[in-house]
Every structure is written in structure tokens, then in C-alpha cells.
N, C-alpha and C positions, 0 to 999 in steps of 0.2 A: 595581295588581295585575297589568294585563296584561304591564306593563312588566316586572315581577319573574316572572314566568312564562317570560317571554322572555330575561333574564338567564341564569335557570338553566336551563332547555333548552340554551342554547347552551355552557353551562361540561358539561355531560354528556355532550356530544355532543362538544367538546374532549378529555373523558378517556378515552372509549371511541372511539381512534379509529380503528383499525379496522373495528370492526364500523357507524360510522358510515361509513366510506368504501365499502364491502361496499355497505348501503344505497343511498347516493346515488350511487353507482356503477351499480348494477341499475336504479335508479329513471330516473336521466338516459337510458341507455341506452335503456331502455321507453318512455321519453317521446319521443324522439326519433323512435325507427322509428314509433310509432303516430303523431306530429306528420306524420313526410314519409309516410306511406301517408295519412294522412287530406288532403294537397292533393291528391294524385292521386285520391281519393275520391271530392272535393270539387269538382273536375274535372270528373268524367267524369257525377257527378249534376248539374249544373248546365248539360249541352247545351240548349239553345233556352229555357232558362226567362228568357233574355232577353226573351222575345217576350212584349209587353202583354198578347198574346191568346193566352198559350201552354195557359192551362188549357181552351180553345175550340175549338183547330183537331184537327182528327183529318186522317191521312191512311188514304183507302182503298184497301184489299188486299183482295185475291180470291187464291181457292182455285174449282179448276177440275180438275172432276173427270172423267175419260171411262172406259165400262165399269164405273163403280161404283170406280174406282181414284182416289185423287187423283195430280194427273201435273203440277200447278205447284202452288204455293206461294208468289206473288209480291206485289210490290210493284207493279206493271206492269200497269195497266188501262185499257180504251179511253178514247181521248180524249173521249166525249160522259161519261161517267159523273159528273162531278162538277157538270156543268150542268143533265145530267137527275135527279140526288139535291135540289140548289139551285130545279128548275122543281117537283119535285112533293112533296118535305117542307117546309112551312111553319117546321121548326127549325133549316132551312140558311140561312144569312143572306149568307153569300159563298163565292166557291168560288175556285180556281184549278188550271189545267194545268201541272204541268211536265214538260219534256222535256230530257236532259240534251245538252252537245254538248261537243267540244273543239275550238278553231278558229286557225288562225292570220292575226292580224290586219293587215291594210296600210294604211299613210297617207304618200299618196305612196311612198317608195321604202325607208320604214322598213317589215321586218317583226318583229312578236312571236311565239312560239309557245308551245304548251301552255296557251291560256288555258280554263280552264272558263266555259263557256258553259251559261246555261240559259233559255227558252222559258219564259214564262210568261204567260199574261193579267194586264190591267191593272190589275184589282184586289188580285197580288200585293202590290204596297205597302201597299195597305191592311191588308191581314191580319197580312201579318208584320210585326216592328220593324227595318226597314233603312232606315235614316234619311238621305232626302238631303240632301248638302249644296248642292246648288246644282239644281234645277229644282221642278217639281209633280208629287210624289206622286200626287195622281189623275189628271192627264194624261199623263204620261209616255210610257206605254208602251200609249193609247190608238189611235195611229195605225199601218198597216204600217209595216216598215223601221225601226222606231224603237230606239232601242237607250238603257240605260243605265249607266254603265261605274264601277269603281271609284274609289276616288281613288288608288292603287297603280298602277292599270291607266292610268288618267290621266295620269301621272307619266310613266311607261316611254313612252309613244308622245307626248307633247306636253312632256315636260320639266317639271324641276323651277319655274321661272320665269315660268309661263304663269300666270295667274288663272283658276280655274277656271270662271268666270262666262265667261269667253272661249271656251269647248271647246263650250258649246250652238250647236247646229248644226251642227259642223263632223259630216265625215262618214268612216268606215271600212270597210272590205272586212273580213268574215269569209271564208277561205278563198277559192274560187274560187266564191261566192255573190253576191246582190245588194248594194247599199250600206246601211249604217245610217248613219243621222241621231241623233249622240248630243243626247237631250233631258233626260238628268239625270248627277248626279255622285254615287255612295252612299259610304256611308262604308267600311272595307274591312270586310268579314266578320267576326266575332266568333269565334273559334279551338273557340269550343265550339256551332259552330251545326252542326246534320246537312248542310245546305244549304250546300253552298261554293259560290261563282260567282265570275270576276271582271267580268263581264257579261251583265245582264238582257236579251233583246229580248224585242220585241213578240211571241206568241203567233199573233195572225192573218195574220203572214207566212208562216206556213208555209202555201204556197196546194197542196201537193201532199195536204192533210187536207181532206176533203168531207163534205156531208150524208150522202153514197151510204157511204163506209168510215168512219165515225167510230164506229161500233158492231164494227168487226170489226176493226182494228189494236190488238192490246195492249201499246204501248209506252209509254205518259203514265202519270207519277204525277198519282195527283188527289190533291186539301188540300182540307177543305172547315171553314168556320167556321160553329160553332152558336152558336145561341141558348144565353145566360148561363142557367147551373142547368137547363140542359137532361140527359137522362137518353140518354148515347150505342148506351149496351144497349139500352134502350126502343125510339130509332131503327134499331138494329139490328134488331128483331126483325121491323122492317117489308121487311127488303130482299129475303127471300123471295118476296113479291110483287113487289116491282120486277125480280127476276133474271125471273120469267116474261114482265111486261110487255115487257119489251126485249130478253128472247134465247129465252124458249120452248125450254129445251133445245139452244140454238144447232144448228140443222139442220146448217149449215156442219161443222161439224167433233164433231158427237154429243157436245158434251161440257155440262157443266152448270156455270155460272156463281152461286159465292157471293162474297157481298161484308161487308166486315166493316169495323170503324173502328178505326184506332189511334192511341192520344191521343200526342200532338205529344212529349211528354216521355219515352214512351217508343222512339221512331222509332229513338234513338241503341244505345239498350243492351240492347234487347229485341227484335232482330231475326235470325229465323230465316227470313228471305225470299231469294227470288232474287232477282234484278235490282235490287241493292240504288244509291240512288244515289248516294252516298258511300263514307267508310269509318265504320264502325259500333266499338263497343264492346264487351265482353261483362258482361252483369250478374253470370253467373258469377262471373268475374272480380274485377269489385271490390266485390260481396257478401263475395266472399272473400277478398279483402283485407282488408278491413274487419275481418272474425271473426279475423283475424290479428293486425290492429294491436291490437284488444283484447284479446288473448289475450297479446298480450307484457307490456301494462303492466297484467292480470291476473297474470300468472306477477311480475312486479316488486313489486306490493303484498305477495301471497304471502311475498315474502322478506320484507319487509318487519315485518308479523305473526307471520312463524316467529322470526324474528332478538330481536323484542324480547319476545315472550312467551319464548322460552327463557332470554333474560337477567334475566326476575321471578326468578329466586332470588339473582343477585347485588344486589337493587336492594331485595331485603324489608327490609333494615334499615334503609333508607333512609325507604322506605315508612313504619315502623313509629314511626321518630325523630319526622317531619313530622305524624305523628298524635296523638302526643304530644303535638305541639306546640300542637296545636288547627286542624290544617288538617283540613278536611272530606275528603269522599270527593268531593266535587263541585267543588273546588277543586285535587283530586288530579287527577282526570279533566281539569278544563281545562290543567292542567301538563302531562300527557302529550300531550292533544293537540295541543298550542302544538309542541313537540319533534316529532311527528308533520309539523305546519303549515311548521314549518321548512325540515327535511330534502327535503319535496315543493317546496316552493320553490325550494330550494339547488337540487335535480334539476333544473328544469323552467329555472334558468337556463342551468344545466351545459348543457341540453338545447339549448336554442337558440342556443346559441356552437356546438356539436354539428352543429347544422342548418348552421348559417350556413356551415362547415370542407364540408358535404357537398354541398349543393345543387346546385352545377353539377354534379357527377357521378351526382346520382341525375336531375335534369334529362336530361341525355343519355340514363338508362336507359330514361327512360318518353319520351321523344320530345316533348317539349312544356317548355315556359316558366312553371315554375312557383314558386309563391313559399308565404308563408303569408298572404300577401293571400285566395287561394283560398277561406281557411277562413272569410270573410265572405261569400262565394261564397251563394245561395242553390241548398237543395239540391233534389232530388226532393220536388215536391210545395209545396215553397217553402220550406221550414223552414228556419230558419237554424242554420247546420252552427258556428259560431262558437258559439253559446249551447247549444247541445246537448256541444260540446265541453268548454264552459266548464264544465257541469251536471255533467258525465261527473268532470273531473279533482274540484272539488270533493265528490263525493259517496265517489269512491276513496279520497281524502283521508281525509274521515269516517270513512269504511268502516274503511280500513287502521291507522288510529288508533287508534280506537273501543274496539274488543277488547283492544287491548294494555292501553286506560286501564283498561278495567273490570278484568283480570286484578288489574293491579297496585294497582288501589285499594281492590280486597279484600281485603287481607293483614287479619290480625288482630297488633292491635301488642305486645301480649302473647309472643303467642308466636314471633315476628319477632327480637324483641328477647332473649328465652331461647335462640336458636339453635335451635328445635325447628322451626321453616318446613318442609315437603320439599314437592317438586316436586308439583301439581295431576298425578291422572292423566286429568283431563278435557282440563287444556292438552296434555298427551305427547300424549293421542292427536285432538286437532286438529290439533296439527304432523302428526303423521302423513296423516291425512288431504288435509293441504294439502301436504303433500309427493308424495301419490298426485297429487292432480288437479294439480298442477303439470306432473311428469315426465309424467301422461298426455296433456295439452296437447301435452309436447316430444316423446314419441314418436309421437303423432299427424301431428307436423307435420312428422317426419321420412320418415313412411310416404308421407303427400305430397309430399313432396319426391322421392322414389323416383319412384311412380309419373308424374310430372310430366316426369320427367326422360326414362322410358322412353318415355312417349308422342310426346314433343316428336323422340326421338331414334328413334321407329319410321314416325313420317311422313316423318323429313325421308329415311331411308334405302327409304323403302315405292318399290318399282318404281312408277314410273307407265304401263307400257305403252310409255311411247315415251322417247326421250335430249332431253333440251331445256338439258344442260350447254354452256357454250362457244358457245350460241346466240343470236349478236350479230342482234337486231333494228333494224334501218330502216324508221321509218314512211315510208309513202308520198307521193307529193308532190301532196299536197291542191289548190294552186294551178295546176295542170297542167289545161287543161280536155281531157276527155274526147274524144277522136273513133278513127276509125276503125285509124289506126297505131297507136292508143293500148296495144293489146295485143301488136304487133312491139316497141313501145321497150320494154315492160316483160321482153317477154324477153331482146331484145338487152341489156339494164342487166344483167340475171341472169348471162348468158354473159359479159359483161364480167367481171364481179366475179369469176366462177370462174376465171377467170385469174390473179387476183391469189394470190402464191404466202404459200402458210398456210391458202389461204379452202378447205376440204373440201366444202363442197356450199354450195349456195341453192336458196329458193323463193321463192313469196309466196301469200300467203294472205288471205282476208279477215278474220279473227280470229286468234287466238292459245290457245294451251295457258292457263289460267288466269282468261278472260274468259266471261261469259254471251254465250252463242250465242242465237241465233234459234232460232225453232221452228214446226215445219209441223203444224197439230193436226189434217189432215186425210188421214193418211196411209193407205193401204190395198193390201192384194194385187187386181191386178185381176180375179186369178178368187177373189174373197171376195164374201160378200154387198155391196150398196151401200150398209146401213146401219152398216155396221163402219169405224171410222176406230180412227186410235191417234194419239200425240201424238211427235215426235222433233226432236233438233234438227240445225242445220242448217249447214255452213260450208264459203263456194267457198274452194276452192285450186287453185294452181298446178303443173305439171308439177311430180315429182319432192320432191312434200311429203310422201308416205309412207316415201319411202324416206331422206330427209334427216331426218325425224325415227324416223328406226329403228321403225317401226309394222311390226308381226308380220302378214305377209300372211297370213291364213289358207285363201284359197282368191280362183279370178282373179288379176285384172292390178289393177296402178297405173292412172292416167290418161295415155294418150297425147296427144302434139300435135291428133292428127285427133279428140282429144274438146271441143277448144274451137272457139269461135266467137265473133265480134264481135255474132251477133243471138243474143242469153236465149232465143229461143224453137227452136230449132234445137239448143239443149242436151239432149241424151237420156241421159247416162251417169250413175250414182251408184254409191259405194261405201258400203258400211253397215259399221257395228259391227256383234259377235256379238250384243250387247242390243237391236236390232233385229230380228237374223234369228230370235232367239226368240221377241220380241212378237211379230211377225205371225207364227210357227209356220210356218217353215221347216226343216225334218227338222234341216240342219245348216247348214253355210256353201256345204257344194258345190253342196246343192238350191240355195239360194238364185240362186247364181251362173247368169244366164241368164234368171230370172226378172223380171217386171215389177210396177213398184207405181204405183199413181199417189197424187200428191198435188196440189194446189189445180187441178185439173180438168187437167193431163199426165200423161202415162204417160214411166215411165224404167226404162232397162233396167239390171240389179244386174249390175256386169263386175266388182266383189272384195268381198271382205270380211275386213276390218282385225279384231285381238285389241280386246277392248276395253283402254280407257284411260282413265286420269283426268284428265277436262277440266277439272275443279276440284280444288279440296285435298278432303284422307277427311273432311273433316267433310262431307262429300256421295257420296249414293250414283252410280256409273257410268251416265250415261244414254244413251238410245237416240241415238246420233249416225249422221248423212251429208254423206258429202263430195258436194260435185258442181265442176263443172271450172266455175273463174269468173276473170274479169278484173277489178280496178277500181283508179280513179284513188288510194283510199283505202286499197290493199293496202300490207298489211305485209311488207316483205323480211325471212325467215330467214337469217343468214348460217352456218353453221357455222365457225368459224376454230379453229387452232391457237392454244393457250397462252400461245406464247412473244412477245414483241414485239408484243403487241396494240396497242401505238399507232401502228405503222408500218401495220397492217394497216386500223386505225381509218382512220387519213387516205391511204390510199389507195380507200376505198371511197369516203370524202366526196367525193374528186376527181374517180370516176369519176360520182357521182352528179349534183352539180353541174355534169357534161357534158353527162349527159343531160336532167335537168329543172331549166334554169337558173332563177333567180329563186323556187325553194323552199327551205325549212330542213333542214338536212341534222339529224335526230334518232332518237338511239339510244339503246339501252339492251340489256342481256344480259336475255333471258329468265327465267335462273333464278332472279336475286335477284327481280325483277319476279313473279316465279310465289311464291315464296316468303314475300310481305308477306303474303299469305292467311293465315299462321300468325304473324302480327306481336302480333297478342291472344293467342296461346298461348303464344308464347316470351316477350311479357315479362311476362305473367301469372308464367311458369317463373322467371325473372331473381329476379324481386322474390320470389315465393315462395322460393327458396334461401336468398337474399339475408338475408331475415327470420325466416325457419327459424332460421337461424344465430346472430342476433340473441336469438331465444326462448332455444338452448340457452347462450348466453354467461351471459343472466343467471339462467337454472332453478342454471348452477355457481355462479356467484356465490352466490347462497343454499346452496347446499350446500355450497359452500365454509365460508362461515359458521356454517355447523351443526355443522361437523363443527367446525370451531374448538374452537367454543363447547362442544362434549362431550365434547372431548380436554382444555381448561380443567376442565369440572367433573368430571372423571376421572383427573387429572393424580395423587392419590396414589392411586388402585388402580392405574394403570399400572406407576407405582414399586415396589408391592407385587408383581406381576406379575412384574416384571422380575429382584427381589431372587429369589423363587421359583422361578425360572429360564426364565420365556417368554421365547421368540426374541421379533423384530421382526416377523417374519410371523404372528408368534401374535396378535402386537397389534394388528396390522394388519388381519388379518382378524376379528378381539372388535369394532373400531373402525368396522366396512365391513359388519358380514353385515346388519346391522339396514336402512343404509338402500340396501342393492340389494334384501333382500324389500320392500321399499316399489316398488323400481323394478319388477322384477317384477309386481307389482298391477299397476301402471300399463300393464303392456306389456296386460295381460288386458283391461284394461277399455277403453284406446284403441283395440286390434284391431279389433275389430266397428265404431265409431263410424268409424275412418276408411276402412275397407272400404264400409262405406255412402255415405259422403259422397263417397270418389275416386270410387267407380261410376258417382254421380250424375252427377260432372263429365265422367267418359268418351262417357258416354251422348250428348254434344255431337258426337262423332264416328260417321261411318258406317264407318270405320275402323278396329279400337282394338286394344288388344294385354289381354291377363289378366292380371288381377291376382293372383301367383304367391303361394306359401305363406310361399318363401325371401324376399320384400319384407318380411313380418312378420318372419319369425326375423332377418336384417338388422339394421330398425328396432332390431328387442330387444337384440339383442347390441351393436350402436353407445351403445348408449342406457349399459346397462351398463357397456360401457368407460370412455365418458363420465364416466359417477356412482364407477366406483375409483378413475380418474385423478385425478377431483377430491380426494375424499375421501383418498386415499393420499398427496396431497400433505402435509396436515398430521398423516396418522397417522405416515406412517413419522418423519418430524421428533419427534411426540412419543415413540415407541419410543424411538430414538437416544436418548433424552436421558439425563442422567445419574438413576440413580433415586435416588441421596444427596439431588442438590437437589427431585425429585419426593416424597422424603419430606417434606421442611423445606418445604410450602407449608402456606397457611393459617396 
């Protein structure tokens, strides 16, 4: 039976073949884009759920509030906090510190650079699943100096040829620091873990962290692992007392410390923090992605269902013959669906030849190595994203089938076979329907697409306050150990370089435009009361960094030469932003200028103040910033260069650099791209959104295409009659067309609002944002419309043209 069910499915689908191509044409295409959106899905839900213990660990964040304001939002919390959570809740069972670092390594006379480093106690291995290959997991990183390094990282400094059992003990130079004693070998990183490193040390070598400040530096991520079916909320509800126990209000700087857990799984994709220690994800994002991929091989079944329920009136004879025959209505139903089972099949191969043609180029779009291995990937929460997928296509399946079968097994064979059949007006107006929520889909996803575009194209032109184009960055030379000419060679390197012809300015600076700054949360006017502090942050620079990076002086001086010095405590001068000079309520910039503030027990005198600027991207608001005048081994050189011949200019700085701080790595990079990865999750959120946008309206035509076919087919002698009567082509054309743009129309009305709601929502991620204008809707509408004539006027005007003799002689 199945066997002849399948026979003729396929001989039907041979006759009509057309509208079977239409079909498996929209269907393949829907399957595909929802196939390649669902490994990146599949991806980005599956960060750390490697870890055995991933449904266990939480990391904690604190929110720190001063004056009743919140003034951080981080990830960044003292070093004691995960050991004093571990010492006085009985549902902490292990904890660890990390601290992140970048170092460059030595062995003997090889050096590496750029490696991420990260600080953690010994019981990191426990916790997490980084699995050595070659030492003890629980002693490893037991002792100071102790270090445990990749097998990648391994490789690069010991060579491919070495057994890695032979690397224990051997010993490396981070930067211009003490020696590590490598004690273990890990396996490399997992691409989807929040945690990148390519070497662990020891935690208790950082001897410059005490009993005395371990309560008052908020630089450590803490991790901490509970007790199995433990309640994180519950624990949570207890930290309010712990914030009293251990900081009372913190006297220090007035501000109030909460603390909060967030589960391991979400660390990647749900992080709205500062100090973040990675790069993060956006749920946004590929939530909405997601609603996308679905919404295409929704609009594909669509066609799907409109295509074959509008062809039940060529097919009622057929219908009516088979029931005759003695074929049930439940046997009719399994015929259809079999021809439904097919067509999905056909697509889904079509589909994956599809993928296979695309893969390296949608790989390159999302920045990552992806396959449809992914989609066995365990997702969010654990579920497996394969079975759900599996669950998903088969029930579309059903679904998309389903309806067509019942339509057409209902015929009555009587009158089927008398030629008396006409068209269901329940089926006309479910087409209809499905034709609304169709184009309402595609004109929604076009609105988003607008919007997306304007946003992504109003940050990237949004003034930042200062010029940071064309700004060739040199890190500094780490290996270089610090003394007292230390601050002559850095300027003399500076005046060198300015010689080099192209180079328009230099600085150096301790950060950069685009990095989390430091922050002094004890900042105050000296004639304010002594319980008033305010929170701001903080960044030394070098001569001439206001003015190389175009910063609007609004009132004072830059920093001169006579404002530095080789002893920290002998430094008097600051410059503020204008969002300082209004927290502490200074009339304006001029008051300010002259003025004293002190923070962590000095007083410093205000000699300018800069326009503000954005030290991060708009999805953050401008904060309180100050400069003060600083030196270090660890300063970043600003180059400004000309355009032209940047590689002559490149390797003359490495030359001059290399003269001065021999035996360092000379490493750069321009600022602006470097500033600009901050919008890395916006822009190809934007890519793929277009991308698949496009994808929706290919096949919304495709179905309409088909429709229109098919009504020009069952229309084809009143056209004739029409034409004999004397209608033009435009007459027809428009008979042919007015029906399904009031359809589109609906659509515009009822997508407006939903995706006005929804782009808002996504806006909202910005401190930023631009308005969402009237003309994005009337747009939308109008694109959408053009869209739906074009299509549709493809096979009207062809049926116009036609001869109306042979349009009489049908049937």
C-alpha cells in the first residue's frame, strides 16, 4: 500500500511540474537558511555546557550603589568574596578567583606574545572540565609560581616534537615577572567556553593581594560551586546580610555593595556587565535569530498549503474517480500526505547540497567554524537541539500536509464527477489569511531590516568626542623593567617617532578609547562635606594625548612636562570630563578649573576640562572620567600616521622601537577597527538579519508567484472573454493584482505595530539610539507592494498578452 502511495505521489508531482518546483524550491530554500541559522544558534547556546558542573557553578556580580544611584554594574568583585561566600554558606562546596592577564612569554631566547593569561586557585580544575593531559588536576596549581599551559601554547614555545610529559618542570618568564614552573599540559580551550586562557597560574603568587586589601580591590571574577539541587535564589536572598557583614556600607568610598549569582550558562549570552572577561554574545540576538529561521520555513510551508489547497479543484476529479473506486477517505489522506512526505524530503536534500555550496561563506560571516555537527550540540539548559530540530521539521511536515489532505478527501464524488465541484469559500479565504500572515512576517522583517541598518549606520558615524581614525597603536614593552630613566626613554621613543615623516602626532597612555578603565569610588570636592564621595574613572596619559586625540578643551590647559614625575605621590594635576564637573556640582567647567578634589586620601588640583566622550561604544552611557599625568612600562603608544604607505611607516616605527626597548615585541594594531569589534554582535546580528530577510521575501514570491499562476490558469477563459470585450492588458493586469496587494496591505497594518514593539525592544540595548521614523513603515509598505506586483505582474501580463482564440478553446 505504502509502496503504491508512493508511486503515485511521485507520478503527480512529475505532471505538475511547476508548481511542484515552486514548492520544493521555497521549501529547500527555508530549510536551509533555518538549517545554517540553527548551528549558529546552536553555537552560541551551547557556551560552557561542556562543564560536568555547568548546571552548579554561578559566577558572582555585584551592583554598587553610591547616593542611592547605581554607578557599576559589574562582573568585578574583591578578591575575598568567593572564599568568604565558600567559609559561611554551607551550600558553597568550591570556589575560585580569577584574574585576567595578557603576557608575553620567554624560554630562553624564544619569545611568544598575546597570550591570555588567567590567575586562578587550585581548585579551578576541579570545578571546571579542562582536562589535563599530562600532570594532576588537583595539585597543579597548588604551589606559588606554578603554572599550567596549553597544548597549542605548548607547541609554539617547545615545538612540535617534544613529548609533552617532558615540559613538567621546565620553567617560563611571563612578561618582565617571576619564573613559572610549568606542572601541567590542558587540553586547548573549547571555542564555545566564556573562559579563554592559554595559561592557568597559580592564584597565591600574586603576593601583592593581602589580608589588609582583599576586601577593598574590585578587580577578581569570583565562580563559586554549589551544592547539587541547591536553590541559587534562596542563597541569594541571604547576601544581604553578608554585604553588611563584610563592608557595613563600605565607609571607604559610601557606597553599598550587592551581590548576586549568575548561572554559568548564562555568563556568555546574558551579560549586561562591565568588566566583562571575555567576549560575550547577545541573547537578543540569536533569540532572534532563531524567531527568524522559523519564520522562513513557516512562510515555506505556507506556500506550501496555499499551492496545493488552491489546486483541489483541478484534482476533484480525481478525488471523486478514487472513491469510486473504493478508496477510503483515510487512505486518501495517507496519499496526500506521502506526496506532502516526499516534496519535504526532496527540499531537505535539495537543502543540504544548499548548505554544503554555502558553508565556508556563511562561516566567514559569523566568525567561527561551523558545521551541522553543531546541531547535536547540547543546547541551553541541555536539551538536545538535534531532536528538537528533528521534532520541529516532522510536525511541519504533518502540519503542512495535513490540511491539504483533509481539503481534498472531502470532495463528494457525485458531484465531482457531474462537474458541479466550485471552489470551498472556507479554503479562498484561509489562503487569504495565510497570505496576510505570510507578507506580515515579510514586511515585518523588512522593517527590521531598516531599522537595523540605521542603527548599526548611526553608531558607526555617532561623533565620539575625540578622532581615533588612522590611530596606529603600540603596545608597550612589557619586558623592559621599570627604573628611573624609564620615563626619559619613553618620551625620547615618542619624539623619535614624531620625526618619522607621515607620523602627525604621538602619545602614550595607560588605556585606550574602547577598554574598561579603573575607577576611584572615593572621589570628593574638598570643601564638600567628608561623608560625600562620588564614583569616576580613571586613566594616566602622556603629554599631548588631548590634543592628538582631538578632545574639545573646554576650559584650562592640557598636561605639561612639569606635570609629571617618576615618584606617584608628588603627582598633583587632573583633568576631568564635563560628567564630573556636574557630579560634584561645579557651576560649569571654568568654576571647576582651579578647583580641588580629593580622592583615596590626596588632594589634586582641576587645571582642564575635556568635552565629554565616549569611552566605550552607545550601548553605554558617558561616564565620569579623569585623566592625570602617568608613566608606565605597560603604556600604550598612540601613533597618528597618514593613509598613504602605511607599511613604510609601520616598519619604521618597529625600527625605532626596537632601538629603544631591545629584546621586546614590537605589536600593533589601529585603534579603530580594534574600538569597533564592541559592535561585532550588532553588525553581524545586522549581516545575517539582511541576509535572511531576503531569504523570507525570495520565498513569500515564490508562493505568490504560484498563486498567481494558478488564478491566471483558473481564469484563463474570462480573460479571453475580457480581452474579446475589449480590456487592455493593464485592465487585466490590474483584475489580476488588486486582490492580492489588499492582502498585502492587511499585512502592512497588522505587522506595523508588532514590529514597532519588537525593534524598540532591541533598541533599548543601546544608551545610544536613533527613532524609529514613520517613513521606515510607509518604506516597508511600499517595498513590500512593489514586491508583490512585480511578482504577480510577471504572470499577469504573459496571461493578458495571450491570444484570446486559444483562451477561448481551453477546457
Amino acid at each position: 500500500m505504502f509502496k503504491n502511495y508512493f508511486r503515485t505521489a511521485w507520478r503527480n508531482l512529475m505532471k505538475n511540474k511547476t508548481f511542484s518546483l515552486i514548492n520544493i524550491a521555497g521549501l529547500s530554500i527555508g530549510m536551509a537558511a533555518c538549517l545554517l541559522i540553527l548551528q549558529y544558534v546552536s553555537f552560541q547556546l551551547s557556551f560552557d555546557q561542556f562543564n560536568k558542573n555547568a548546571s552548579d557553578i554561578y559566577r558572582v556580580v555585584n551592583d554598587r550603589y553610591q547616593n542611592g544611584k547605581l554607578i557599576q554594574h559589574t562582573t568585578k568583585t574583591y578578591s575575598a568574596i568567593s572564599k568568604a561566600m565558600h567559609d559561611d554558606y554551607p551550600e558553597v562546596t568550591n570556589y575560585s578567583r580569577v584574574l585576567k592577564g595578557m603576557a608575553i612569554l620567554s624560554y630562553n631566547t624564544k619569545k611568544i606574545g598575546g597570550q591570555n593569561l588567567l590567575w586562578v586557585d587550585n581548585s579551578f580544575l576541579a570545578m571546571f572540565s579542562y582536562p589535563l593531559l599530562v600532570g594532576n588536576s588537583a595539585t597543579a596549581l597548588k604551589e606559588p609560581n606554578t603554572t599550567v599551559i596549553s597544548e597549542t601554547l605548548a607547541k609554539k614555545i617547545f615545538g612540535v616534537n617534544n613529548h609533552l610529559e617532558s615540559l613538567i618542570g621546565k620553567v617560563i618568564i611571563p612578561g618582565g615577572g617571576e619564573s613559572l614552573k610549568i606542572t601541567g599540559i590542558v587540553r586547548d580551550v573549547p571555542e564555545n567556553s566564556h573562559l579563554q586562557f592559554d595559561l592557568l597560574c597559580s592564584y597565591i603568587s600574586l603576593s601583592w593581594i593581602t589580608a589588609d586589601n582583599e576586601f577593598t580591590i574590585p578587580g577578581m571574577q569570583n565562580y563559586i560551586q554549589l551544592k547539587q539541587v541547591t536553590n541559587y535564589k534562596a542563597l541569594e536572598a541571604k547576601f544581604s546580610g553578608f554585604s553588611q557583614k563584610y563592608f557595613q556600607g563600605n565607609k571607604i568610598s559610601g557606597s553599598v555593595e550587592k551581590f548576586y549569582l549568575q548561572p554559568l550558562s548564562k555568563a556568555h549570552l546574558y551579560s549586561d556587565f562591565q568588566d566583562e572577561i571575555g567576549k560575550t554574545g547577545s541573547a537578543v540576538a540569536v533569540w532572534g535569530l532563531l524567531i527568524i529561521s522559523m519564520l522562513i520555513i513557516f512562510i515555506a510551508w505556507i506556500n506550501y498549503i496555499n499551492l496545493a489547497t488552491a489546486k483541489s479543484l483541478e484534482r476533484a476529479k480525481e478525488v471523486g474517480i478514487r472513491k469510486v473506486a473504493g478508496a477510503t477517505r483515510q487512505q486518501l489522506i495517507g496519499q496526500f500526505l506521502s506526496e506532502s512526505l516526499i516534496i519535504n524530503i526532496v527540499a531537505l536534500l535539495i537543502a543540504l547540497f544548499l548548505i554544503n555550496l554555502v558553508q565556508d561563506g556563511f562561516n566567514k560571516l559569523v566568525q567561527h567554524q561551523l558545521s551541522l555537527s553543531y546541531l547535536f550540540e547540547k543546547g541551553f539548559h541541555g536539551y538536545s537541539i538535534i531532536l528538537s530540530l528533528i521534532a520541529f521539521i516532522v510536525t511541519g511536515i504533518f502540519v503542512s500536509g495535513f490540511y491539504p489532505s483533509l481539503v481534498l478527501s472531502s470532495f463528494k464524488p457525485i458531484l465531482v464527477l457531474k462537474g458541479k465541484y466550485t471552489r470551498s469559500g472556507r479554503g479562498i479565504l484561509l489562503r487569504k489569511v495565510l497570505i496576510i500572515g505570510q507578507f506580515a512576517v515579510t514586511i515585518g522583517l523588512i522593517i527590521g531590516s531598516f531599522v537595523v541598518y540605521r542603527q548599526i549606520k548611526f553608531v558607526n558615524e555617532q561623533n565620539l568626542g575625540m578622532n581615533i581614525s588612522q590611530m596606529l597603536i603600540v603596545k608597550g614593552p612589557e619586558l623592559t623593567q621599570w627604573d628611573t630613566t624609564f620615563m626619559r626613554k619613553e618620551n625620547s621613543f615618542i619624539n623619535e617617532i614624531m620625526q618619522i615623516p607621515g607620523v602627525l602626532g604621538a602619545a602614550h597612555s595607560g588605556s585606550l578609547p574602547g577598554e574598561d578603565l579603573w575607577t576611584n569610588s572615593d572621589m570628593k570636592r574638598t570643601d564638600a562635606p567628608a561623608e560625600t564621595h562620588f564614583t569616576v574613572q580613571h586613566s594616566g596619559v602622556g603629554p599631548g594625548f588631548i590634543d592628538l586625540y582631538q578632545m574639545k578643551l573646554m576650559a584650562g590647559r592640557e598636561f605639561r612636562a612639569t606635570d609629571y614625575n617618576d615618584d606617584w605621590n608628588k603627582l598633583h594635576s587632573i583633568i576631568l570630563n564635563e560628567a564630573v564637573v556636574k557630579l560634584l556640582g561645579f557651576k560649569s567647567a571654568n568654576d571647576a578649573v582651579g578647583k580641588q578634589i580629593n580622592t583615596e586620601g590626596r588632594n589634586y588640583d582641576v587645571i582642564g576640562v575635556v568635552a565629554d566622550f565616549h569611552q566605550k561604544s552607545l550601548h553605554y552611557p558617558i561616564e565620569p572620567t579623569m585623566f592625570f599625568p602617568n608613566f608606565s612600562m605597560r603604556d600604550y603608544f598612540s601613533v597618528k600616521v597618514d593613509p598613504h604607505d602605511l607599511s613604510s611607516k609601520i616598519a619604521a616605527t618597529k625600527k625605532k622601537y626596537d632601538s629603544f626597548f631591545p629584546g621586546n615585541l614590537f605589536d600593533y594594531y589601529f585603534l579603530d577597527e580594534k574600538f569597533n569589534e564592541q559592535y561585532g554582535n550588532d553588525k553581524l546580528f545586522g549581516k545575517v538579519f539582511y541576509i535572511f530577510s531576503g531569504f523570507a521575501i525570495l520565498i513569500a514570491c515564490l508562493g505568490l508567484l504560484g498563486l498567481s499562476l494558478l488564478a491566471t490558469l483558473q481564469r484563463t477563459k474570462e480573460i479571453g472573454i475580457r480581452k474579446v470585450l475589449g480590456a487592455s492588458v493593464s485592465n487585466i493586469v490590474l483584475m489580476l493584482s488588486k486582490d492580492f496587494v489588499k492582502l498585502v496591505l492587511i499585512s502592512l497594518v497588522i505587522a506595523t505595530p508588532v514590529a514597532s514593539y519588537i525593534m524598540h525592544n532591541w533598541l533599548q540595548d543601546f544608551a545610544y539610539r536613533i527613532n524609529i521614523s514613520w517613513w521606515i513603515f510607509f518604506a516597508a509598505g511600499l517595498l513590500a507592494v512593489v514586491i508583490a506586483l512585480a511578482t504577480i505582474s510577471f504572470q499577469a501580463i504573459k496571461a493578458a498578452s495571450a491570444n484570446p482564440v486559444k483562451s477561448l478553446r481551453t477546457e
